[in-house]
N, CA, C and O atoms as a MOPAC input file, in Angstrom:
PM7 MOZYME 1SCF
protein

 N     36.78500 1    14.04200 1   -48.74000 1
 C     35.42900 1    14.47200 1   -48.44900 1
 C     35.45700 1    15.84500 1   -47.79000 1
 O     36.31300 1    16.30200 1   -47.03300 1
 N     34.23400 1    16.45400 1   -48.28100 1
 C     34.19900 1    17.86800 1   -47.83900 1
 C     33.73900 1    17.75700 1   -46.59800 1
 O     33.13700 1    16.71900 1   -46.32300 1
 N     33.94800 1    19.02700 1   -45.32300 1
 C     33.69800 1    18.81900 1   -43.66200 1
 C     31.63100 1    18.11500 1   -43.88100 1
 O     31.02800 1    17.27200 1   -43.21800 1
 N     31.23500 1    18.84800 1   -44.91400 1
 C     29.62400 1    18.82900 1   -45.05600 1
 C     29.62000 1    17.65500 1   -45.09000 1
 O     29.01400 1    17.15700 1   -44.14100 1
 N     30.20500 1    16.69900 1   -46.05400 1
 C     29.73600 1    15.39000 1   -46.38200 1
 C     29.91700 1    14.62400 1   -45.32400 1
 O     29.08200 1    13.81300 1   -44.92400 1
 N     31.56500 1    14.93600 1   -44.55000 1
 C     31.73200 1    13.78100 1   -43.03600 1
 C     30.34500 1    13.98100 1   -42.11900 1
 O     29.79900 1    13.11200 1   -41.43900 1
 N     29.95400 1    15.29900 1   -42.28600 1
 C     29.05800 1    15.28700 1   -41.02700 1
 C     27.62900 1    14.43900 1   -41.68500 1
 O     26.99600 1    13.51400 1   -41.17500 1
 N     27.43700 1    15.06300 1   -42.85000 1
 C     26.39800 1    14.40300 1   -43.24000 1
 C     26.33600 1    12.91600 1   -42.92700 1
 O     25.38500 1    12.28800 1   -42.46300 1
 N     27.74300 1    12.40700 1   -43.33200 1
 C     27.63100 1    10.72500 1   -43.65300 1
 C     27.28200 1    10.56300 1   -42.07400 1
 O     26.24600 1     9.97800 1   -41.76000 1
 N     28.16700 1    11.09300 1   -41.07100 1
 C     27.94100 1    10.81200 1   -39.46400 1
 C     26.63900 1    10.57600 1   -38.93400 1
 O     26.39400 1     9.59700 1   -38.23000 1
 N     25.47200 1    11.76900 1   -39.36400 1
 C     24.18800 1    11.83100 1   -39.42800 1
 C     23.86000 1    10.54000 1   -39.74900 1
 O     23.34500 1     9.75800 1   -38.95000 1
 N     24.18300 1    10.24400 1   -41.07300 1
 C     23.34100 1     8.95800 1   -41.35100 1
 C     23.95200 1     7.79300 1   -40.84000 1
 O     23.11600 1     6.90400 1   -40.67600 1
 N     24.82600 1     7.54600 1   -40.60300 1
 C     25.25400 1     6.25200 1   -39.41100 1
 C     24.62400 1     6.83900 1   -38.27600 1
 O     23.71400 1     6.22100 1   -37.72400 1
 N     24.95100 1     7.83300 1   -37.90300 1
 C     23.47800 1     7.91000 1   -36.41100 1
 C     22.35200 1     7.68500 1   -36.53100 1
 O     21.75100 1     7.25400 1   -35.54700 1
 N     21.72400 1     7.87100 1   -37.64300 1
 C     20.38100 1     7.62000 1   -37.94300 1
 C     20.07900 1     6.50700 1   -37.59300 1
 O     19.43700 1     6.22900 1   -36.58100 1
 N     20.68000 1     5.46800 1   -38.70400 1
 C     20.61200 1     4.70700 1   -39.15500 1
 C     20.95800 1     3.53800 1   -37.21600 1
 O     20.06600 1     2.93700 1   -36.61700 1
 N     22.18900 1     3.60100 1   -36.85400 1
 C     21.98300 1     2.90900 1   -35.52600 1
 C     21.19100 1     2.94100 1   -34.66600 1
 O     20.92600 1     2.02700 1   -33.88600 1
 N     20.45800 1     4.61300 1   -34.74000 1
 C     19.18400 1     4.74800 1   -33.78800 1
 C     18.17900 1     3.87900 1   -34.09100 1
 O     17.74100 1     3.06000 1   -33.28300 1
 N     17.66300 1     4.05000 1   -35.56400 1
 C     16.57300 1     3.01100 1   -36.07800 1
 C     16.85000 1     1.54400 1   -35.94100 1
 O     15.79400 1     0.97100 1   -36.20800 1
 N     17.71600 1     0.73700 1   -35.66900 1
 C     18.54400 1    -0.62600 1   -35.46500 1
 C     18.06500 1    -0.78700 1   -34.02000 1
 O     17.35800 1    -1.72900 1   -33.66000 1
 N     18.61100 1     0.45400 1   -33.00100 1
 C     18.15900 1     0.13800 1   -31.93600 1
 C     16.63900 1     0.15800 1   -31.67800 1
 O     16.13700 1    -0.73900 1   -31.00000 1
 N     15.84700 1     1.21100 1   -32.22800 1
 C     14.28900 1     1.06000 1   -31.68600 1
 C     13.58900 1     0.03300 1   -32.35000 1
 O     12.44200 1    -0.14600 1   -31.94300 1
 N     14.06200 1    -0.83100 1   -33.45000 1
 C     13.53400 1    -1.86400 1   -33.88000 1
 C     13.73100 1    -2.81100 1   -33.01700 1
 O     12.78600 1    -3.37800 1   -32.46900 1
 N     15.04600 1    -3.12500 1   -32.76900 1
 C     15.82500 1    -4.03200 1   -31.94200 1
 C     14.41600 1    -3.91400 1   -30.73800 1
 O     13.57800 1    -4.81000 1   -30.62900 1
 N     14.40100 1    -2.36800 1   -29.75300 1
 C     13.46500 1    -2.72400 1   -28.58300 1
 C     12.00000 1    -2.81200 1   -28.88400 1
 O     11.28600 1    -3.19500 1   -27.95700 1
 N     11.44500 1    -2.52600 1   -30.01100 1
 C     10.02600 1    -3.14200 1   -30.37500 1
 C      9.69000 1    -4.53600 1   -31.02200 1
 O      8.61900 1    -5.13100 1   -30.90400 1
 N     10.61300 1    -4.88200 1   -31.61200 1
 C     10.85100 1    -6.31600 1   -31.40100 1
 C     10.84200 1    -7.25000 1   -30.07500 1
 O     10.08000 1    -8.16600 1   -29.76800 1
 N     12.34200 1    -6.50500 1   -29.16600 1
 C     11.73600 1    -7.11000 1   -27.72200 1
 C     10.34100 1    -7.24300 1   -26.96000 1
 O      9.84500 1    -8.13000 1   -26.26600 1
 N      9.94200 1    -6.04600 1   -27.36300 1
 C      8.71000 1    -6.02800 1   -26.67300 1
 C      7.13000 1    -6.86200 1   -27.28300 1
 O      6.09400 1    -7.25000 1   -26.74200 1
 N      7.50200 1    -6.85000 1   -28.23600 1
 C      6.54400 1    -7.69700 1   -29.02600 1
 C      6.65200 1    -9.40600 1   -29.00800 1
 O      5.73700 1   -10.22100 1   -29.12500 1
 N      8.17400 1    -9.64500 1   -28.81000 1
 C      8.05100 1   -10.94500 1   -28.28700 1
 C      8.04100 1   -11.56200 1   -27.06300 1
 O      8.10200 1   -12.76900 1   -26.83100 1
 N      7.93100 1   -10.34300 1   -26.04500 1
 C      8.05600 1   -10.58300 1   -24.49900 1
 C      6.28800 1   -10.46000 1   -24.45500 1
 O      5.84400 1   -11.11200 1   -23.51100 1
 N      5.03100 1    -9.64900 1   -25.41200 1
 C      3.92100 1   -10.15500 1   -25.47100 1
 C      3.29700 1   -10.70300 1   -25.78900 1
 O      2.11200 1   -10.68800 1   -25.45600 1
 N      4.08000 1   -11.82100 1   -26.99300 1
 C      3.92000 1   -13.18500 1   -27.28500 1
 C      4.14600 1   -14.46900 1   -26.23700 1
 O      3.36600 1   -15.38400 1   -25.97100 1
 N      5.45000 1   -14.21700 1   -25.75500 1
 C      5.82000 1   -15.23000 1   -24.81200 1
 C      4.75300 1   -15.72400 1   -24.24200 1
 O      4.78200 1   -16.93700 1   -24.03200 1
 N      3.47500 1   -14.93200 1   -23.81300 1
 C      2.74200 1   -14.97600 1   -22.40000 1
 C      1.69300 1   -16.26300 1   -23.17500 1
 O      1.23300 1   -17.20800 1   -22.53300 1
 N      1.48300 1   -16.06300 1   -24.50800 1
 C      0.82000 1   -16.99600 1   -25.33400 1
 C      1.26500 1   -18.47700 1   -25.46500 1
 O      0.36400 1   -19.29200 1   -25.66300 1
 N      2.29800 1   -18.84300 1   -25.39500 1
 C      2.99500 1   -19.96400 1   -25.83000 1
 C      2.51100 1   -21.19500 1   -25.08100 1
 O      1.87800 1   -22.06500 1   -25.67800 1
 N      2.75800 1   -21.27500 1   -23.95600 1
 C      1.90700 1   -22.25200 1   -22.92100 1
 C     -0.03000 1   -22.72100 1   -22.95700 1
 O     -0.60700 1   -23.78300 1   -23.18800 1
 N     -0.63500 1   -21.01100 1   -22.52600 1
 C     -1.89900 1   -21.25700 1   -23.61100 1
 C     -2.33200 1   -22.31200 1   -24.93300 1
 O     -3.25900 1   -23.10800 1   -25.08200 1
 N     -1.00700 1   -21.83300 1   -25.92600 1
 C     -1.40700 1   -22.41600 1   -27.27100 1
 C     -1.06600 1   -23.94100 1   -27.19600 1
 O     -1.77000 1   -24.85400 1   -27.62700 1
 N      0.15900 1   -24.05000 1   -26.56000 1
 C      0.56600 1   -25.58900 1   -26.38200 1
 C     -0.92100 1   -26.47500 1   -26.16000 1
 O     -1.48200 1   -27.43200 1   -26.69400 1
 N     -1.20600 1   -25.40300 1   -24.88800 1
 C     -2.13200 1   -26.64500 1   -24.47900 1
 C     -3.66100 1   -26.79400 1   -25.28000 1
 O     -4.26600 1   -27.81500 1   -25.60800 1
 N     -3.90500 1   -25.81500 1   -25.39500 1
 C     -4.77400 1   -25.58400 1   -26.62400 1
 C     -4.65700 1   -26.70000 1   -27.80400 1
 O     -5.63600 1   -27.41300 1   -28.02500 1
 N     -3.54800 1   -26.84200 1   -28.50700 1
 C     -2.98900 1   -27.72500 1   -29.89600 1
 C     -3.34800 1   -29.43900 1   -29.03200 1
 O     -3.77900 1   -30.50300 1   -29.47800 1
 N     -2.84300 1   -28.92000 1   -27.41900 1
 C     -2.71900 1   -31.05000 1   -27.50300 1
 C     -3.65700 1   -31.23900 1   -26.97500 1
 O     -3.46400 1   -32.43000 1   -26.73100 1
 N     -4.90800 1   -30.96000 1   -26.42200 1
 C     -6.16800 1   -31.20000 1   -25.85200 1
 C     -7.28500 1   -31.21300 1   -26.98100 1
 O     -7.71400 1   -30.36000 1   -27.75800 1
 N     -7.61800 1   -32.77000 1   -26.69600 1
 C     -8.80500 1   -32.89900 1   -27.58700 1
 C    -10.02500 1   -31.96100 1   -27.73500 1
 O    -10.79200 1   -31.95800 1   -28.69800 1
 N    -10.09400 1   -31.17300 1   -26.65600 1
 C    -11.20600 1   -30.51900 1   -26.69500 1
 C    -10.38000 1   -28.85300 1   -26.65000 1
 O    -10.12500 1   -28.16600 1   -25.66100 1
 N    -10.12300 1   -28.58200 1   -28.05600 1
 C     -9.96300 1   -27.23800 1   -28.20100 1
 C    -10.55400 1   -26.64100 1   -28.45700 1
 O    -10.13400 1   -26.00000 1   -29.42000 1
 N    -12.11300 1   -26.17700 1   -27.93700 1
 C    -13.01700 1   -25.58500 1   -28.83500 1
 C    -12.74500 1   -24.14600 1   -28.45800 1
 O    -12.31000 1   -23.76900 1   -27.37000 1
 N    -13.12400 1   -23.23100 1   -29.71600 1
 C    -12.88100 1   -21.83300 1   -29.27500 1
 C    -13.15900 1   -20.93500 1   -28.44500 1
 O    -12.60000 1   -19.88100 1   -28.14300 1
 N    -14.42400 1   -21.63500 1   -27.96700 1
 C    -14.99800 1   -20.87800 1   -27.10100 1
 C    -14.37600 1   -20.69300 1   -25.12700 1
 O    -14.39300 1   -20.06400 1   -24.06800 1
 N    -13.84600 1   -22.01100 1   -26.03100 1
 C    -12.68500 1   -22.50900 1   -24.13200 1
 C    -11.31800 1   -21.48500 1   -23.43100 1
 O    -10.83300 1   -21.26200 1   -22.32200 1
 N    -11.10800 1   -21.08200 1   -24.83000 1
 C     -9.77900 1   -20.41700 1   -24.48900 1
 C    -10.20800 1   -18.78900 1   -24.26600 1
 O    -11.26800 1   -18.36700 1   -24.72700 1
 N     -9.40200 1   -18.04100 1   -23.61500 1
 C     -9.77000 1   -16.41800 1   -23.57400 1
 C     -8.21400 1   -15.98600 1   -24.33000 1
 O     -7.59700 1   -14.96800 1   -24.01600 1
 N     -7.75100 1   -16.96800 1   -25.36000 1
 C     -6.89300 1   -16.50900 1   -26.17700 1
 C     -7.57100 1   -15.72800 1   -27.20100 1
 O     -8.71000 1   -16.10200 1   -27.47800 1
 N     -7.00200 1   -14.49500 1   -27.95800 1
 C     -6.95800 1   -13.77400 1   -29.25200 1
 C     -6.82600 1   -14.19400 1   -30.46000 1
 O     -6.01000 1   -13.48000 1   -31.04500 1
 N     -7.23200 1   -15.00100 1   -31.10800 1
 C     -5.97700 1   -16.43600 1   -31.90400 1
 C     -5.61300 1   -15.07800 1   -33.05300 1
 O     -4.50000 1   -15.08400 1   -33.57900 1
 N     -6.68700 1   -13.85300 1   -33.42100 1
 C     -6.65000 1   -12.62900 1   -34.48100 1
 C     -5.54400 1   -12.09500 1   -33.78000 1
 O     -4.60100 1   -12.05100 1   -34.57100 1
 N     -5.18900 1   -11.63200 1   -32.57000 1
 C     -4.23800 1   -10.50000 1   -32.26700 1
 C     -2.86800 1   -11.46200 1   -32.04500 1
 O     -1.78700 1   -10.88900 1   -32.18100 1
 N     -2.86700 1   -12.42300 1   -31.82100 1
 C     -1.40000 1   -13.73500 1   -31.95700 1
 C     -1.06100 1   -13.72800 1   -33.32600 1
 O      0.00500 1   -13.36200 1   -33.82100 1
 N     -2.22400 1   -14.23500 1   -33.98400 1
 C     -1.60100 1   -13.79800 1   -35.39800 1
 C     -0.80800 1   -12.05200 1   -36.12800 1
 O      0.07000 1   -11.66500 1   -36.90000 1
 N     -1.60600 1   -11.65900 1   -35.44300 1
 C     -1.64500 1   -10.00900 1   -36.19300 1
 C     -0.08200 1    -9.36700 1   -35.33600 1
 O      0.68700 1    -8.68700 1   -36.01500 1
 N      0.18700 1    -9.59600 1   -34.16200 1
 C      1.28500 1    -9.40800 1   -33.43100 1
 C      2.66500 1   -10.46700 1   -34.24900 1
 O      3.63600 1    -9.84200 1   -34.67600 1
 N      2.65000 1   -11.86300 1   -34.39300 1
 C      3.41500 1   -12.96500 1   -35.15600 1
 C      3.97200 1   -11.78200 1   -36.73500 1
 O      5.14400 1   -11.50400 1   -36.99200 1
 N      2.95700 1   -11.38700 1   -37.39500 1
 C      2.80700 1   -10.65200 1   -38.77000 1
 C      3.77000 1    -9.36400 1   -38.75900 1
 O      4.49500 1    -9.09200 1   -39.71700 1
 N      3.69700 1    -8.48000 1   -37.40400 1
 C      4.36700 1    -7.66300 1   -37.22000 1
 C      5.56000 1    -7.54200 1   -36.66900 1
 O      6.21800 1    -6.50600 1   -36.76700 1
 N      6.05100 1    -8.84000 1   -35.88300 1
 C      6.96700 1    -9.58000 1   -35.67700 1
 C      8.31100 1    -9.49000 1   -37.08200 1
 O      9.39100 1    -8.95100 1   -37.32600 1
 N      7.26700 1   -10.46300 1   -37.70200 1
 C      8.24800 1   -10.56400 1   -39.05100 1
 C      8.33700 1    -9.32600 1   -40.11300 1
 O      9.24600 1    -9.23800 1   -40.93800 1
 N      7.47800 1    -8.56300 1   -40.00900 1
 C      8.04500 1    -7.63000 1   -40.54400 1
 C      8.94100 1    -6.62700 1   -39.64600 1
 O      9.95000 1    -6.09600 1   -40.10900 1
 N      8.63800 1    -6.48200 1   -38.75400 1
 C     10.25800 1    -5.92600 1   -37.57300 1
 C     10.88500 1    -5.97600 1   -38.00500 1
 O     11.45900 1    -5.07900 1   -38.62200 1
 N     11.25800 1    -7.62300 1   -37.88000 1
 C     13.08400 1    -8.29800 1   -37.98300 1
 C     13.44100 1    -8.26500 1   -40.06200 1
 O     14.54200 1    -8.56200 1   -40.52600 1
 N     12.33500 1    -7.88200 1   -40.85800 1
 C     13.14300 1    -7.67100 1   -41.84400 1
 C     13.66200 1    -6.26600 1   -41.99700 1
 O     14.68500 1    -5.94200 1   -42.60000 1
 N     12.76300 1    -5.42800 1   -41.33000 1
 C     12.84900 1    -4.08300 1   -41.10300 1
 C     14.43800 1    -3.87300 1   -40.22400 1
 O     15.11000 1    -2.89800 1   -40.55900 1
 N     14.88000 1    -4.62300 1   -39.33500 1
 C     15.82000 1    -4.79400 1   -38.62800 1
 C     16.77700 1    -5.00200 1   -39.51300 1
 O     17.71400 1    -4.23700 1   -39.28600 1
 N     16.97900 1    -5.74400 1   -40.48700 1
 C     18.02100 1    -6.32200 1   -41.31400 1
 C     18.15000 1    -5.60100 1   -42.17600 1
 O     19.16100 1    -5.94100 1   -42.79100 1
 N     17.38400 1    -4.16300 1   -42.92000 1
 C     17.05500 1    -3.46400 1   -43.65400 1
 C     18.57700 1    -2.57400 1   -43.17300 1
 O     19.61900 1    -2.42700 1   -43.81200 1
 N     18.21700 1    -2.11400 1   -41.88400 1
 C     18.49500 1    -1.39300 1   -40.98100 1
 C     20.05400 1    -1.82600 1   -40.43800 1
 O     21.03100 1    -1.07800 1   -40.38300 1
 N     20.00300 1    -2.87400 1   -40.15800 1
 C     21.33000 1    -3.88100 1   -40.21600 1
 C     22.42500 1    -3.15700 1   -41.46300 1
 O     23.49100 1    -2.54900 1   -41.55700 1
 N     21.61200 1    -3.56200 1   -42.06900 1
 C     22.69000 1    -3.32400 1   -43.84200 1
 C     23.00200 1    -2.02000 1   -43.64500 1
 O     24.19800 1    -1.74400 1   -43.55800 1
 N     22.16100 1    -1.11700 1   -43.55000 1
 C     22.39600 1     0.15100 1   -43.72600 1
 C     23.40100 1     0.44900 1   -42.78400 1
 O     24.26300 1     1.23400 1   -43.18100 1
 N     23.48000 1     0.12500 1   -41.91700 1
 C     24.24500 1     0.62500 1   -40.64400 1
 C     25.47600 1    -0.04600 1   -41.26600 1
 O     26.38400 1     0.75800 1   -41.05300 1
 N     25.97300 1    -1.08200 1   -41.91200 1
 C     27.15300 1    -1.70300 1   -42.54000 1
 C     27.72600 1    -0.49500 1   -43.65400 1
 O     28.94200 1    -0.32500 1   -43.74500 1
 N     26.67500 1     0.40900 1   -44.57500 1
 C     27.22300 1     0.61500 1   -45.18000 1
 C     27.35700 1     2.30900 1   -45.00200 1
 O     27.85800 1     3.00400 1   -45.88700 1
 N     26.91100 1     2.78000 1   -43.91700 1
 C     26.97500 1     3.86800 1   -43.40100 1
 C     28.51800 1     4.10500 1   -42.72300 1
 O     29.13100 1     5.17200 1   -42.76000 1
 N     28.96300 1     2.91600 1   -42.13200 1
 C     30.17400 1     2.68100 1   -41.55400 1
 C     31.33600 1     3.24700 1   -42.32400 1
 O     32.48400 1     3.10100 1   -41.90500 1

């Protein structure tokens, strides 16, 4: 390999681990503002009287946060690979 291409390829394994990591911490953070939901919803699901109006839960932004969740972690694994084959 020519000096251009090592550096190039270097670039893109740096890239590529940077993007691994800021997924990695928006992921954290997205499930450390889920967490706060979990107890809420429990009790919500086992109480006969779940009416909507009872809870000052989001049930739209739990979902819409859950949605972006999973696309993260495929985005992560995207990112995963790449970083395997950047190596």
């Amino acid at each position: 390999m020519t000096e251009k291409q090592l550096t190039l390829t270097g670039l893109i394994a740096e890239t590529a681990s940077l993007n691994y990591q800021l997924l990695q911490l928006q992921i954290d953070q997205l499930e450390n503002e889920l967490i706060v939901c979990i107890d809420p919803l429990k009790a919500m699901l086992e109480t006969a009287e779940n009416r909507a109006g009872s809870t000052q839960l989001n049930l739209h932004s739990i979902k819409h946060k859950l949605t972006r969740l999973q696309l993260l972690r495929f985005e992560l694994n995207q990112a995963n690979q790449l970083c395997q084959i950047a190596a």
